[in-house]
Z-matrix of the N, CA and C atoms (Angstrom, degrees):
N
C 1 1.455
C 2 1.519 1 108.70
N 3 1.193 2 119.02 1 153.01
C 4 1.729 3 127.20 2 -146.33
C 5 1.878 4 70.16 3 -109.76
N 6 1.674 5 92.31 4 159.10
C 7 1.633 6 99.48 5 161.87
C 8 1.214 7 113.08 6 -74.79
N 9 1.408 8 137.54 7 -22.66
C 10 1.627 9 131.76 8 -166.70
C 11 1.973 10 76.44 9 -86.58
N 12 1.261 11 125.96 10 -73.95
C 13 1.511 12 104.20 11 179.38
C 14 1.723 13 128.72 12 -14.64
N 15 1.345 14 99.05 13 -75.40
C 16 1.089 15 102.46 14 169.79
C 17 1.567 16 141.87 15 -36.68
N 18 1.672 17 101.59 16 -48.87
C 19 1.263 18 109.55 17 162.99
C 20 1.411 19 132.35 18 -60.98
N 21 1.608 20 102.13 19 -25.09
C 22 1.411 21 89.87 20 -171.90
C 23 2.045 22 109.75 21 -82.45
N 24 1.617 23 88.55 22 -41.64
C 25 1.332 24 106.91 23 177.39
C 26 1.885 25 101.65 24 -44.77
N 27 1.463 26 128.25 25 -58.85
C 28 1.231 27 111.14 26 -179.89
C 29 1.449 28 119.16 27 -61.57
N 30 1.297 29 112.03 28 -19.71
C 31 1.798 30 122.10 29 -172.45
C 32 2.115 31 98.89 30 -68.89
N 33 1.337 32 118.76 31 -31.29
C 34 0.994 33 123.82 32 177.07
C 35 1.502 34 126.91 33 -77.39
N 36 1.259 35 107.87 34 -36.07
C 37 1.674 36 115.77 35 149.36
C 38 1.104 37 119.47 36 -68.19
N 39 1.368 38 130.22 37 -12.84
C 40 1.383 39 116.55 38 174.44
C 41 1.342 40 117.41 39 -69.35
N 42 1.126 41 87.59 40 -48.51
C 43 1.744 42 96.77 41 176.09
C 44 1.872 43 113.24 42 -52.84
N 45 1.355 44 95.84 43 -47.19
C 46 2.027 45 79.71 44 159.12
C 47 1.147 46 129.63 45 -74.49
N 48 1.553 47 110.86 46 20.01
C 49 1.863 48 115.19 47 171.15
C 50 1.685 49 112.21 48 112.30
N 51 1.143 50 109.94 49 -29.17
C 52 1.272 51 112.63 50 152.96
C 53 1.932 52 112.17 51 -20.82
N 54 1.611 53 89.32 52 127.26
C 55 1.844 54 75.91 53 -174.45
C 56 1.831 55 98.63 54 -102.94
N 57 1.340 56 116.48 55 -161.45
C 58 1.436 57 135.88 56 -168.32
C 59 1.413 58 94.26 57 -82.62
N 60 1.218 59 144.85 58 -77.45
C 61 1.558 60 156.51 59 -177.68
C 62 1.614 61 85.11 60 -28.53
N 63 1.359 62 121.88 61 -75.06
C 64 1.460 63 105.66 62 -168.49
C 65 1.691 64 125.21 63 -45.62
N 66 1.530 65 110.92 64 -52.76
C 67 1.398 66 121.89 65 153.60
C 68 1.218 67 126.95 66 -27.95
N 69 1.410 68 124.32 67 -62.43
C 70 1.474 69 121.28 68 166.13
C 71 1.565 70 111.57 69 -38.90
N 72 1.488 71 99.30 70 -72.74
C 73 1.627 72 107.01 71 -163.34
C 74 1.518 73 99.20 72 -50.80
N 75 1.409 74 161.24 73 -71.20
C 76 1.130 75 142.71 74 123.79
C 77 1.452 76 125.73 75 47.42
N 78 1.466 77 106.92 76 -85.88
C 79 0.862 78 137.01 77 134.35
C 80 1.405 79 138.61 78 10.87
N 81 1.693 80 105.44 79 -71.23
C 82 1.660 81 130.04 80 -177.00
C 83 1.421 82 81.50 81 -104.41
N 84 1.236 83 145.25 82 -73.23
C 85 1.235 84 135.78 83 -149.08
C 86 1.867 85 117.93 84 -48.09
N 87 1.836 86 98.13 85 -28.58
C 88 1.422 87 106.18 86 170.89
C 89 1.928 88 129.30 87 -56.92
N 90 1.900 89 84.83 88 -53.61
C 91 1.185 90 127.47 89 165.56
C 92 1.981 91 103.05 90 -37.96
N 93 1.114 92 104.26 91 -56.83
C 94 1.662 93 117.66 92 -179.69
C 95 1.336 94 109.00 93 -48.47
N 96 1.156 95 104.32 94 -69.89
C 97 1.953 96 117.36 95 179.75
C 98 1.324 97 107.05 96 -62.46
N 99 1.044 98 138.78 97 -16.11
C 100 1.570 99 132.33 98 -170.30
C 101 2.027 100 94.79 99 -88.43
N 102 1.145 101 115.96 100 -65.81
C 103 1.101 102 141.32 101 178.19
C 104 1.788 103 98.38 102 -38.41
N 105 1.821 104 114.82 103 -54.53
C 106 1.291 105 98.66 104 -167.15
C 107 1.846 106 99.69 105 -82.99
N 108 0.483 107 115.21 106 -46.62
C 109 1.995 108 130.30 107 167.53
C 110 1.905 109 89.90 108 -10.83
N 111 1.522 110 100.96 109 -52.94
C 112 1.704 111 93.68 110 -152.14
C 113 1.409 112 89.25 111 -77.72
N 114 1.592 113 116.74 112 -22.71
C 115 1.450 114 98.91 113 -173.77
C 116 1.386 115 125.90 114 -81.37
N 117 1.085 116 91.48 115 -31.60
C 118 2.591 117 103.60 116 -167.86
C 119 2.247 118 69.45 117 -74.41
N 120 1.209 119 127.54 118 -55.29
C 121 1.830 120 90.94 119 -138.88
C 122 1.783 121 80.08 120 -77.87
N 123 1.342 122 144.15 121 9.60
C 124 1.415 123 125.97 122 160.45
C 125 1.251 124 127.22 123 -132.76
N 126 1.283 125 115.17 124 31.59
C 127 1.587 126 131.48 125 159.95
C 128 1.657 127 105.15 126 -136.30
N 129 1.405 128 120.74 127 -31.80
C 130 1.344 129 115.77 128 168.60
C 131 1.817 130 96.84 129 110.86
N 132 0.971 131 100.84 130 -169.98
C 133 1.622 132 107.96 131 -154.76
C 134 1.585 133 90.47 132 -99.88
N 135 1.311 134 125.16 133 -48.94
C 136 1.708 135 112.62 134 -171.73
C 137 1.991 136 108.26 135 -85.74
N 138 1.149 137 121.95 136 -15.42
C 139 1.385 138 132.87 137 153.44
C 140 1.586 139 119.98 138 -43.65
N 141 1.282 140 97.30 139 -40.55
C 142 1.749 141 103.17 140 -167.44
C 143 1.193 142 111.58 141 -91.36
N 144 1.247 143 141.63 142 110.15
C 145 1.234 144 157.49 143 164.89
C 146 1.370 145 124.88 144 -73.82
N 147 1.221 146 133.91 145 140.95
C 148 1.343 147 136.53 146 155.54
C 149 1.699 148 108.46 147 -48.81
N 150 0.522 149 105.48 148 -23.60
C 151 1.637 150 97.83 149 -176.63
C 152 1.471 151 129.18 150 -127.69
N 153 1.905 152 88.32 151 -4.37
C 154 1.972 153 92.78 152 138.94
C 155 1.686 154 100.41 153 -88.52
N 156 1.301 155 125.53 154 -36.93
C 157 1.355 156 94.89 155 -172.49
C 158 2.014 157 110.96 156 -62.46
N 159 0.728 158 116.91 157 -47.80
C 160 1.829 159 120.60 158 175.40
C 161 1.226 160 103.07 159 -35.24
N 162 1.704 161 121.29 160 -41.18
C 163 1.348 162 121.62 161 -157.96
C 164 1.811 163 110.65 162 -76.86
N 165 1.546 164 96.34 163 -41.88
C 166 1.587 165 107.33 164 176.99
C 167 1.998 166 109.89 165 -60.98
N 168 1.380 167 90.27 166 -36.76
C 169 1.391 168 103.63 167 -175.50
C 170 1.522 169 117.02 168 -54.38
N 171 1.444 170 103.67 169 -45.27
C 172 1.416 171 120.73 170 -175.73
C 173 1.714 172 119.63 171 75.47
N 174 0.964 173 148.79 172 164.41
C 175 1.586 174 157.59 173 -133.20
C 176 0.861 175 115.70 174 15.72
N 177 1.625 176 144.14 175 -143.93
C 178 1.511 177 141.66 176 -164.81
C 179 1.371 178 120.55 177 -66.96
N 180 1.600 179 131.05 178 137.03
C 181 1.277 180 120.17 179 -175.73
C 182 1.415 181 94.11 180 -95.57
N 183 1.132 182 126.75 181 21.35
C 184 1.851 183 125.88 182 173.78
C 185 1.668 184 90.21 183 -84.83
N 186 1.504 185 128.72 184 -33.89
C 187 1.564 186 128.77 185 -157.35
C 188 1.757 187 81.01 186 -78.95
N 189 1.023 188 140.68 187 -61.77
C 190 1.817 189 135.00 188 178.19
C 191 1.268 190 120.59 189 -40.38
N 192 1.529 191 105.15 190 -30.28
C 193 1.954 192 113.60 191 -177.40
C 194 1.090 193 93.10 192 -66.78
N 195 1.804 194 116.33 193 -55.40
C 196 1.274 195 130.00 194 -152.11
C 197 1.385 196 109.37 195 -39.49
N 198 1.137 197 136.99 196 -27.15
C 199 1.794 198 143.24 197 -109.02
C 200 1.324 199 95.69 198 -173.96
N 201 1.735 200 139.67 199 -15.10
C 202 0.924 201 123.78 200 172.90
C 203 1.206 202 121.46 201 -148.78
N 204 1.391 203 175.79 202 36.54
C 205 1.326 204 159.71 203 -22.23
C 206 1.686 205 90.67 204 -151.97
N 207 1.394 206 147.30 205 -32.65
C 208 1.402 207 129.77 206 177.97
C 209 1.603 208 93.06 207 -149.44
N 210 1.226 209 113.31 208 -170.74
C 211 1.582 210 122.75 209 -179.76
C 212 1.431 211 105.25 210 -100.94
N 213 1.237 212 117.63 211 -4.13
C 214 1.451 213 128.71 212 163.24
C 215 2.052 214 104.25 213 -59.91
N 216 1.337 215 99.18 214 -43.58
C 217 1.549 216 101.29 215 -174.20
C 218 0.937 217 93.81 216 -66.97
N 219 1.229 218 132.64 217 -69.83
C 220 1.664 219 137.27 218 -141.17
C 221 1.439 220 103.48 219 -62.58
N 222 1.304 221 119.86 220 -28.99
C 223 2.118 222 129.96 221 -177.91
C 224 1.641 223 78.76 222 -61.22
N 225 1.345 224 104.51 223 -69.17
C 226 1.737 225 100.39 224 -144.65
C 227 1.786 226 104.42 225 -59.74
N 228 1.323 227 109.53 226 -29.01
C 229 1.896 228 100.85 227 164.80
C 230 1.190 229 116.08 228 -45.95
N 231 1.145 230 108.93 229 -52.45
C 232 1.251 231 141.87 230 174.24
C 233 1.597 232 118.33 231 -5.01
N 234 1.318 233 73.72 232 -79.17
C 235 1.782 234 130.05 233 178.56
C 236 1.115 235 96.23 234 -75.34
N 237 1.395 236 165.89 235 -39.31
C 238 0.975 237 161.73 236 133.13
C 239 1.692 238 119.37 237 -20.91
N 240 1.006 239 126.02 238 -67.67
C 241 1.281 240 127.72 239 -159.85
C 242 1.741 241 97.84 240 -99.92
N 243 1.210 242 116.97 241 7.24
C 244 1.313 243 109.91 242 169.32
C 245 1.822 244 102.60 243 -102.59
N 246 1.135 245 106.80 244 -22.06
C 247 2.005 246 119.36 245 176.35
C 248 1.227 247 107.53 246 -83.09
N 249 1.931 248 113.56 247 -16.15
C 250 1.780 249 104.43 248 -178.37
C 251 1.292 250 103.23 249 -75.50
N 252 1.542 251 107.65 250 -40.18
C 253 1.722 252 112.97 251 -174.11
C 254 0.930 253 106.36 252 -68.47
N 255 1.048 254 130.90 253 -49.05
C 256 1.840 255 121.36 254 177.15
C 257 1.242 256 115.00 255 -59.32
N 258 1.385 257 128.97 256 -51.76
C 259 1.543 258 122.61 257 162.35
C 260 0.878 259 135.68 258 -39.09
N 261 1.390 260 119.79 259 -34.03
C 262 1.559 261 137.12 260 178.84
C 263 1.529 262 92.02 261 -85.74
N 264 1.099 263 147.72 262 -27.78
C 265 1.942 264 121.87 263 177.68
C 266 1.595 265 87.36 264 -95.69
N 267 1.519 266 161.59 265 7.79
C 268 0.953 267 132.67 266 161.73
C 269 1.361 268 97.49 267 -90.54
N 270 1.587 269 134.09 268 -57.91
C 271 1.068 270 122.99 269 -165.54
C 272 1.727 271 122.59 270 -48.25
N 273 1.641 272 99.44 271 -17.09
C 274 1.895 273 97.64 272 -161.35
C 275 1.670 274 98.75 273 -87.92
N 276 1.801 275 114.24 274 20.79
C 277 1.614 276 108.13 275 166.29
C 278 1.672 277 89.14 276 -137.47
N 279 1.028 278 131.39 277 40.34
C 280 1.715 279 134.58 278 -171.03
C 281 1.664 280 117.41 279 -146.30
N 282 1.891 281 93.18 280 -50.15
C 283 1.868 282 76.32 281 -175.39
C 284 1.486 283 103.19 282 -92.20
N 285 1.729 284 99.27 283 142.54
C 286 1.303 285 136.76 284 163.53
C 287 1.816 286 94.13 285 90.15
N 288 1.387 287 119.09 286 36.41
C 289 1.271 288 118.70 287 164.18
C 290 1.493 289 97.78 288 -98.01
N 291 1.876 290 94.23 289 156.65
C 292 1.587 291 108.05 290 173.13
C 293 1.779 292 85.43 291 -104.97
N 294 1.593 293 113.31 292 152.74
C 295 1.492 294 119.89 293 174.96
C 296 1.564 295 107.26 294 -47.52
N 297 1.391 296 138.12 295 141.23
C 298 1.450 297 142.42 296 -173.59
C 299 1.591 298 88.10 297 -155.91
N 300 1.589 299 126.66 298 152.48
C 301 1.446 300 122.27 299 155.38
C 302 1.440 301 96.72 300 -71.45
N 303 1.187 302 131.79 301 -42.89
C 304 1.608 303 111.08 302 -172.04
C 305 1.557 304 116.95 303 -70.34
N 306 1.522 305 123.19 304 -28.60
C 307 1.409 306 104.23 305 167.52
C 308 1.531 307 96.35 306 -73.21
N 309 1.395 308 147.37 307 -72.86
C 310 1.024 309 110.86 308 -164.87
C 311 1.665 310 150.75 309 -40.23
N 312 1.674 311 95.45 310 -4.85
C 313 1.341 312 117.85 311 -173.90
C 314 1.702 313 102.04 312 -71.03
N 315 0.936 314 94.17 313 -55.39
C 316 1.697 315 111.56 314 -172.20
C 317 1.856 316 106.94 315 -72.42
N 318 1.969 317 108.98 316 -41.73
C 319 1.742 318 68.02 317 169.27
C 320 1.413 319 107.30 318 -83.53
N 321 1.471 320 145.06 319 -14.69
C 322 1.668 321 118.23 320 144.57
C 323 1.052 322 127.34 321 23.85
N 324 1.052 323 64.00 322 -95.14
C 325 2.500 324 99.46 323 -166.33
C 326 2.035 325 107.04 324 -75.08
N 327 1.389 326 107.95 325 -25.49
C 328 1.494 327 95.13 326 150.72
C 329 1.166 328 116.95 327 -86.02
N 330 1.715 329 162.42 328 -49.14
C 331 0.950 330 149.65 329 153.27
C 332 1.318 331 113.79 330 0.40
N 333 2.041 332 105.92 331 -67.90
C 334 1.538 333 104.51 332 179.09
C 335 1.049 334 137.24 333 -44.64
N 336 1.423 335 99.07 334 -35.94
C 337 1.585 336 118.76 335 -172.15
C 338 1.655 337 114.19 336 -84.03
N 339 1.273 338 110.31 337 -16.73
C 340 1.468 339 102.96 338 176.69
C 341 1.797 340 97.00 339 -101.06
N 342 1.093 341 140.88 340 -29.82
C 343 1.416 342 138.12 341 179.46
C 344 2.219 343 94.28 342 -77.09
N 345 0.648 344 129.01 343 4.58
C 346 1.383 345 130.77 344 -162.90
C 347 1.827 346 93.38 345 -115.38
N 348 1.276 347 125.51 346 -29.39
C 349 1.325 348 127.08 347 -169.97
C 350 1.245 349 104.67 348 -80.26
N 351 1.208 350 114.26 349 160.56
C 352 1.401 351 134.24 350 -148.27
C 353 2.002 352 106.65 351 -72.90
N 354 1.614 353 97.68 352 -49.04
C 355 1.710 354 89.06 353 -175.57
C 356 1.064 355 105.83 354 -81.95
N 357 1.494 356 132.55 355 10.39
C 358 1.713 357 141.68 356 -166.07
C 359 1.567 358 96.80 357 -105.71
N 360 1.054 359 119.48 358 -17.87
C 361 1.696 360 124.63 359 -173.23
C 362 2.067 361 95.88 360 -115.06
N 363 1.062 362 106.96 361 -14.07
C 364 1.749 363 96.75 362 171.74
C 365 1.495 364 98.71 363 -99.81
N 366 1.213 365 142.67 364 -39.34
C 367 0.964 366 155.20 365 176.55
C 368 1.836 367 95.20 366 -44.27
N 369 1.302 368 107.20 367 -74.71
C 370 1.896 369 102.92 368 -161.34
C 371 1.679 370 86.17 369 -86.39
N 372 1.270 371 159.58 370 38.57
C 373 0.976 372 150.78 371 103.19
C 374 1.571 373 132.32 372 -39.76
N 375 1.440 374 88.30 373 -64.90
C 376 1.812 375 94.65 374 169.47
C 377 1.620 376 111.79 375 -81.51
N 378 0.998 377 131.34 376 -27.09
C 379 1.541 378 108.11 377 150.20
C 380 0.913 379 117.70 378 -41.68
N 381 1.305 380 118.27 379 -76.91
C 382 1.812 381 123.17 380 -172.80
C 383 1.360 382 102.92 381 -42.82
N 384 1.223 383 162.02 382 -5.60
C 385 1.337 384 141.42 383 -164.01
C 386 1.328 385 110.70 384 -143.13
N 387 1.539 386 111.24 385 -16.02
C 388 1.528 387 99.19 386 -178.03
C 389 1.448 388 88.86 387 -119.71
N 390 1.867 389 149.95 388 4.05
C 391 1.193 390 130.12 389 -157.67
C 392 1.567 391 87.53 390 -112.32
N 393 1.110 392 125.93 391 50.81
C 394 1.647 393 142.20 392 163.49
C 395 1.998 394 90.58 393 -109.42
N 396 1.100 395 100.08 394 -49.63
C 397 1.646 396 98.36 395 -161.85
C 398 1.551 397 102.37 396 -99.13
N 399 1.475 398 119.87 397 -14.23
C 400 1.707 399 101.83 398 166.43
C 401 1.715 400 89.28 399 -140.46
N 402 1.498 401 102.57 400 100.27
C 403 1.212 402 119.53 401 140.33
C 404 2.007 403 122.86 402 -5.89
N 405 0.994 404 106.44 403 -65.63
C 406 1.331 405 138.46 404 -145.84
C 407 1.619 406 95.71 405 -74.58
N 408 1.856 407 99.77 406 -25.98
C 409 1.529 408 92.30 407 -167.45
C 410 1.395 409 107.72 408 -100.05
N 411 1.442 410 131.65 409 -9.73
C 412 1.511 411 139.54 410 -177.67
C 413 1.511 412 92.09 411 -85.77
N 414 1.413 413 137.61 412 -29.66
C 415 1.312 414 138.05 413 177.11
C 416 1.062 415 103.85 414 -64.21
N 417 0.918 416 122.92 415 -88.44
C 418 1.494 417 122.62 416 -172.25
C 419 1.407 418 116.28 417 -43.01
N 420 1.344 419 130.99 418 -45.78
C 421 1.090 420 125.81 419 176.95
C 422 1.763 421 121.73 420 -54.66
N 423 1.484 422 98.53 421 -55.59
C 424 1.610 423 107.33 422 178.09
C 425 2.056 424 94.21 423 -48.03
N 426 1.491 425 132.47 424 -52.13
C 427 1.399 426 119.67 425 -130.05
C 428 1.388 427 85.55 426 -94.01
N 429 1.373 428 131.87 427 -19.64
C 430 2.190 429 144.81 428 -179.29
C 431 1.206 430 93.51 429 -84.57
N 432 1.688 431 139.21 430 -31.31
C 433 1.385 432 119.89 431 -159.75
C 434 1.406 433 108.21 432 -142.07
N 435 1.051 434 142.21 433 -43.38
C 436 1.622 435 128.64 434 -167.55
C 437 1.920 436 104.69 435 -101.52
N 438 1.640 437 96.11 436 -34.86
C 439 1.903 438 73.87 437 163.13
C 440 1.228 439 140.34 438 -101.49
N 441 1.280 440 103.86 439 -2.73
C 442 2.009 441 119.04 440 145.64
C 443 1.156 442 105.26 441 -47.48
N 444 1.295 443 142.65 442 -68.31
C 445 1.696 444 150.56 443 -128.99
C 446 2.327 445 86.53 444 -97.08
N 447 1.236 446 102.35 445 -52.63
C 448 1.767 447 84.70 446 155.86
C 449 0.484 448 135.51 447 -70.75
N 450 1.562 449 162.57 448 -27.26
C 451 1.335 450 176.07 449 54.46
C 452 1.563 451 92.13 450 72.11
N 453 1.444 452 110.36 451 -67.85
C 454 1.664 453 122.35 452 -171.16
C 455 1.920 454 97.45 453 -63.87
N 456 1.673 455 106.15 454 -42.90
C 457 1.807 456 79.49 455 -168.82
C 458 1.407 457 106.81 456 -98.38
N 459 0.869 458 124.21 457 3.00
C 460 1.438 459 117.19 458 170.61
C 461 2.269 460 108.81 459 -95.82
N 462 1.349 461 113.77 460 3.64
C 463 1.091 462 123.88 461 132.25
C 464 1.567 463 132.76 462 -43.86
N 465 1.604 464 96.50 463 -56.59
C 466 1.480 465 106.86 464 -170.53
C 467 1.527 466 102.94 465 -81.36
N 468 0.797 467 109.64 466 -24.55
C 469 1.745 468 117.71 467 175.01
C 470 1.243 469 102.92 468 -48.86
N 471 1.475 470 123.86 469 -62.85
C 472 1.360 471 127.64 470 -126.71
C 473 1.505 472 91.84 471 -103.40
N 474 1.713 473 105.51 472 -1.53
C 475 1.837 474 95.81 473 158.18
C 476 0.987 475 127.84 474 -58.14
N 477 1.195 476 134.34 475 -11.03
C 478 1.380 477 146.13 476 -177.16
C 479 1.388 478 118.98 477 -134.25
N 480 1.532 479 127.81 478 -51.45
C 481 1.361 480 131.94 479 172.15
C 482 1.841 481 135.63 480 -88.21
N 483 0.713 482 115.65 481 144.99
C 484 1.535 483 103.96 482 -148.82
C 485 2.124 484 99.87 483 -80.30
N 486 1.249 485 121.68 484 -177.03
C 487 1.674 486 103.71 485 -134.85
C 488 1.688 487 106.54 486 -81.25
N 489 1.362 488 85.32 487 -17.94
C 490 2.109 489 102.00 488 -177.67
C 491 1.282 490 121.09 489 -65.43
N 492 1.791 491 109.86 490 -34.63
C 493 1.145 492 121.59 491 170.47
C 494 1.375 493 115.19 492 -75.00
N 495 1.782 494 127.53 493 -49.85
C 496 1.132 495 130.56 494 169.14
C 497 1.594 496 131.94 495 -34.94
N 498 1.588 497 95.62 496 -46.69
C 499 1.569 498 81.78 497 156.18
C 500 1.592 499 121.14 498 -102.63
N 501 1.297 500 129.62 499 -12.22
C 502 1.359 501 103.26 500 146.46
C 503 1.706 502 123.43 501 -29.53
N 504 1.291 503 122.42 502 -67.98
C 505 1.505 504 144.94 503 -166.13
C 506 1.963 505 76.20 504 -62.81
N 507 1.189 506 133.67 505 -91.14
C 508 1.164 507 106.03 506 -177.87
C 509 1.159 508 154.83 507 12.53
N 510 1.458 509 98.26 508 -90.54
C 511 1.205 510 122.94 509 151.40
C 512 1.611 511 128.86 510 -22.24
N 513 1.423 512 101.90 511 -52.21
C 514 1.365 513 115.86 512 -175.62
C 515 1.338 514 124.32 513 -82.08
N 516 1.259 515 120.15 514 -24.03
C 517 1.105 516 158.22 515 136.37
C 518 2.028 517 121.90 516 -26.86
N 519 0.797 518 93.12 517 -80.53
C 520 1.640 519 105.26 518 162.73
C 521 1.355 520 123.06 519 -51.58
N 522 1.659 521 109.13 520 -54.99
C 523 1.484 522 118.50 521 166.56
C 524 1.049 523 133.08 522 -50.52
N 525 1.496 524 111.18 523 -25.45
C 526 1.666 525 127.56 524 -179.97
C 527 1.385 526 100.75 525 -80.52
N 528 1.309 527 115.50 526 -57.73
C 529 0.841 528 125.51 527 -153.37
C 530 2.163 529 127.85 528 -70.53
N 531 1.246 530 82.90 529 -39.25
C 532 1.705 531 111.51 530 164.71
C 533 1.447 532 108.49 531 -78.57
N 534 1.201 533 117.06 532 -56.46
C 535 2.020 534 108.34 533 151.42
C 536 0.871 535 120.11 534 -20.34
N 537 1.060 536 133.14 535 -73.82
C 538 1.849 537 155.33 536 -149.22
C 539 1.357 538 77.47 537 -75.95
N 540 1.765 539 148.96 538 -69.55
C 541 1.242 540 136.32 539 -142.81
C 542 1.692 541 112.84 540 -79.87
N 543 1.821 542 98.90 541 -28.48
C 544 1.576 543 90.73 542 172.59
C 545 1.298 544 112.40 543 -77.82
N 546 1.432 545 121.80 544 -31.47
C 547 1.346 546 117.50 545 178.77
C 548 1.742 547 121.61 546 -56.63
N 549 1.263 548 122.18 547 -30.22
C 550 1.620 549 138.85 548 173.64
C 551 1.640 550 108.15 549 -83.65
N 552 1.288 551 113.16 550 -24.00
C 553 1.596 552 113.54 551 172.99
C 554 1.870 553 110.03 552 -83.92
N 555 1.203 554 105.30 553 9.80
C 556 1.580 555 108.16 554 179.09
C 557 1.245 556 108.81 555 -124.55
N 558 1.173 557 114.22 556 -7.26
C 559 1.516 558 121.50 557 -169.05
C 560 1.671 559 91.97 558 -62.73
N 561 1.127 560 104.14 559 167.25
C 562 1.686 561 113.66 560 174.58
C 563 1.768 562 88.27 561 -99.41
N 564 1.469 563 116.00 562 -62.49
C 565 1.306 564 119.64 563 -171.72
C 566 1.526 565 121.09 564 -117.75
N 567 1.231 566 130.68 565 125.30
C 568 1.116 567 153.87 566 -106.11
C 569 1.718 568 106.35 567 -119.98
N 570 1.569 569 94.36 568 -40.47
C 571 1.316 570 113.33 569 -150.22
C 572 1.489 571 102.05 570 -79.66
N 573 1.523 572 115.46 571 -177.60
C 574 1.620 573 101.81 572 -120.19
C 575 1.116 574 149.38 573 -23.64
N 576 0.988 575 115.92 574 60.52
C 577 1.631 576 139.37 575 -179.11
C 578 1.490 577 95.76 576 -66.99
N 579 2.042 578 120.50 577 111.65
C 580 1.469 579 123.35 578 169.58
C 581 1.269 580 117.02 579 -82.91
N 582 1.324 581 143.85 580 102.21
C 583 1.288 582 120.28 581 -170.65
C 584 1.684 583 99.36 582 -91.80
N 585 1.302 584 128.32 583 17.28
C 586 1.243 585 131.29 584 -177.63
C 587 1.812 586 98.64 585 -87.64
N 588 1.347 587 93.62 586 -71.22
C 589 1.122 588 96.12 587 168.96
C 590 1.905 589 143.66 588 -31.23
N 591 1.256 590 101.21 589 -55.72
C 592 1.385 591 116.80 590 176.94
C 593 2.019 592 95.99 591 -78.32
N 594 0.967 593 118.00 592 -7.77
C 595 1.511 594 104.41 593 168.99
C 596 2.143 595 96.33 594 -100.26
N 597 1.046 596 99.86 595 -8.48
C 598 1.400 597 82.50 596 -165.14
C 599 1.743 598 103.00 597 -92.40
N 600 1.356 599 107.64 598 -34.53
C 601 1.746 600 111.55 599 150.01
C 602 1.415 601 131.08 600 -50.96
N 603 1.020 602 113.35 601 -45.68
C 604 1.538 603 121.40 602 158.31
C 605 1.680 604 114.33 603 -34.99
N 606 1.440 605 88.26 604 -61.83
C 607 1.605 606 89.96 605 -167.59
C 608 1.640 607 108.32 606 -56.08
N 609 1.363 608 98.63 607 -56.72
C 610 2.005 609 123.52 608 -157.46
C 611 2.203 610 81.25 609 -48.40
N 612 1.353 611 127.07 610 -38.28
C 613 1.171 612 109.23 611 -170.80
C 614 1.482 613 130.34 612 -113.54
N 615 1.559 614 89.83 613 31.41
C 616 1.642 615 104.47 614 171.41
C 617 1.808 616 101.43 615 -100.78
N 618 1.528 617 92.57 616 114.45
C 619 2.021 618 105.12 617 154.84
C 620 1.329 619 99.16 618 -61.20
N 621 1.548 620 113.95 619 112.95
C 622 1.856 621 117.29 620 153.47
C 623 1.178 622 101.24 621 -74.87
N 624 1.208 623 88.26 622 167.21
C 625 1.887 624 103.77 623 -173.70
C 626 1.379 625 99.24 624 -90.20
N 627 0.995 626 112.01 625 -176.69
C 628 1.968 627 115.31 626 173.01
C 629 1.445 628 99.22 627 -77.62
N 630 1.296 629 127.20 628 155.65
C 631 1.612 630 125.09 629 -166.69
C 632 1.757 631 97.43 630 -93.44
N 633 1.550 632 146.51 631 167.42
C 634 0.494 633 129.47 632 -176.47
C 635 1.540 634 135.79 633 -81.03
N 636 1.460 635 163.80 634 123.04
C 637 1.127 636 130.00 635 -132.48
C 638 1.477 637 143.18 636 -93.44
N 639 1.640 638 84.00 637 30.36
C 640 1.672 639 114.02 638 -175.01
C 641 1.856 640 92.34 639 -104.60
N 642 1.336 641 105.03 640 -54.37
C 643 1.453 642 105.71 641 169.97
C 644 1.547 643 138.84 642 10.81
């Protein structure tokens, strides 16, 4: 969540009684995660310190304790509000869909497009390279980001297919799909790269299962 998010969203509880003290803290706590965000995806996860983040922050590093108890928390905020935004562009072609190949076409090609963006490719970078040496950070990441985002499509699955198949289709689903993005994140050159296409092959050679017979 952005600080102008934040602010406004707390500015709207205020008005149901919500006081100012809460707003602030809110407030700074947004301010916190934005600040550490720029640092782990551009200094990396063992670079970033509690007390470079305080330092970028500026005034008391008691106001960072206040709000965060290790740098373990501050990742998983982190990790949090970088999985809301992404959740929120998969869900706005997902919730209250029944399974269709054409909605699945489209969340596809949004999937791509949000794993294809820039802090979404620094993000599974520094996993990949530093979650050999902190455990703690491939955890959290996999349980805030890749089994939330299944959870939701193997939902949409199971509008139609019964739950074994759903995450099969899942499964298969994700794999393609996160493939296709590491494979284009290595490319030297980029350019005409169809992502219409390579989702539209995907589809033409997936066997669906029989739908279920309530369906």
């Amino acid at each position: 969540m952005s600080i102008e998010n934040c602010t406004i969203q707390y500015m709207m509880t205020e008005k149901c009684g919500v006081g100012k003290r809460e707003l602030n803290k809110a407030r700074k706590r947004a301010e916190i995660v934005q600040v550490a965000a720029s640092m782990f995806l551009e200094q990396g996860y063992a670079a970033t310190t509690m007390s470079a983040i305080a330092d970028t922050l500026g005034g008391s590093k008691a106001t960072l304790w206040a709000h965060f108890s290790s740098k373990e928390d501050v990742f998983s905020a982190v990790l949090d509000r970088h999985v809301d935004t992404f959740s929120r562009s998969i869900d706005e072609v997902l919730t209250g869909q029944t399974f269709s190949v054409p909605a699945l076409r489209r969340a596809c090609l949004r999937f791509i497009d949000c794993l294809l963006r820039e802090s979404s490719i620094l993000l599974y970078r520094m996993v990949m390279s530093e979650g050999d040496r902190f455990p703690e950070l491939r955890e959290a990441f996999y349980t805030r980001g890749p089994i939330k985002l299944r959870t939701r499509v193997a939902g949409f699955f199971a509008t139609v297919f019964d739950d074994d198949d759903a995450h099969a289709l899942t499964q298969l689903m994700v794999a393609a799909v996160t493939g296709y993005r590491s494979d284009l994140i290595m490319k030297p050159d980029r350019s005409g790269v169809d992502h219409e296409a390579f989702v539209d092959t995907m589809l033409r050679h997936i066997a669906w299962p029989e739908p279920r017979s309530n369906a």
